[in-house]
C-alpha positions in Angstrom: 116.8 72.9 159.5 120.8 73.4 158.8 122.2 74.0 155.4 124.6 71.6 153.5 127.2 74.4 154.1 126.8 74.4 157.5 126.6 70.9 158.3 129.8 69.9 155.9 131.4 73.5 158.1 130.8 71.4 161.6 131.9 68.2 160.2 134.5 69.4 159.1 134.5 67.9 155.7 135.1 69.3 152.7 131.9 69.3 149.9 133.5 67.5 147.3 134.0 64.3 149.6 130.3 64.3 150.4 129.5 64.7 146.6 132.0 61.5 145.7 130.3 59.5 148.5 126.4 60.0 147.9 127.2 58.9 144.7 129.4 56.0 145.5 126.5 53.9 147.3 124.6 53.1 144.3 125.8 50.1 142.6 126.8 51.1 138.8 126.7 47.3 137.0 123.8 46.1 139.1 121.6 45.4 136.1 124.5 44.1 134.0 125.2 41.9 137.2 121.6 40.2 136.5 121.8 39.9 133.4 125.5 38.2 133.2 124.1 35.7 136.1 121.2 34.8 133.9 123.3 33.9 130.9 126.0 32.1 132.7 122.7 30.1 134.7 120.7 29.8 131.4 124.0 28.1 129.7 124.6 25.5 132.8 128.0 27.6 133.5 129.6 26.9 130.1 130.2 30.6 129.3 133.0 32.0 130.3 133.7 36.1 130.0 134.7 36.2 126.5 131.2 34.1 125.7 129.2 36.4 127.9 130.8 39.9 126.3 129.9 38.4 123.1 126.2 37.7 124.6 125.7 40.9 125.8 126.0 42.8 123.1 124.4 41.0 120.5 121.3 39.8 122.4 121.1 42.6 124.8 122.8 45.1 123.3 124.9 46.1 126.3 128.5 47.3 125.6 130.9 46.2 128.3 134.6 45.8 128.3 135.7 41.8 128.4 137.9 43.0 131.9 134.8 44.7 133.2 132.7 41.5 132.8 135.5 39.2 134.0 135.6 41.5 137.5 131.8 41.1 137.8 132.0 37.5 137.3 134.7 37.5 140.0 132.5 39.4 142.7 129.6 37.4 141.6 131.7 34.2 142.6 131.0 32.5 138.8 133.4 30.1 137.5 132.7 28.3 134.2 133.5 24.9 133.4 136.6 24.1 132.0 136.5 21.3 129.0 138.4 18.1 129.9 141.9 17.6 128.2 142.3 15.4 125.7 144.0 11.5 127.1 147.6 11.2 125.9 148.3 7.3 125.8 151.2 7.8 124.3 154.2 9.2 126.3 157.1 10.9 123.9 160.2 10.5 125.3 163.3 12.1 123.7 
């Protein structure tokens, strides 16, 4: 069989870039991603990010950054429910 050297010689490519791409293919948050899906599902989409941060780490014990979980959500396509605003009968005009 060929060496890594020599294969990553004809390919032309340089070792690094093979290094940064095996790696790259395994998803880093796919555990997190079950686990966000589960508590927005188990709370019939009420949580929203800040909710779900708060949920992870004090249930599960899982430290993520409120941006990180809010870009998971996002790729996961989970929206929560926003509360109805309040009816204004009363019009103020100045």
């Amino acid at each position: 069989m060929f060496s890594l050297k020599e294969l990553l010689k004809l390919a032309n490519i340089p070792r690094s870039t093979y290094y940064y791409f095996s790696k790259k293919t395994e998803d880093k948050y796919s555990y997190e991603k079950e686990v966000i899906k589960e508590i927005f599902e188990f709370n019939k989409g009420r949580y929203g990010y800040r909710r779900i941060t708060i949920t992870l780490r004090k249930e599960y014990g899982i430290i993520l950054n409120h941006k990180t979980v809010l870009k998971i959500m996002r790729l996961l396509g989970l929206k929560c429910k926003i509360k109805a605003g309040r009816y204004k009968s009363y019009i103020n005009v100045n």
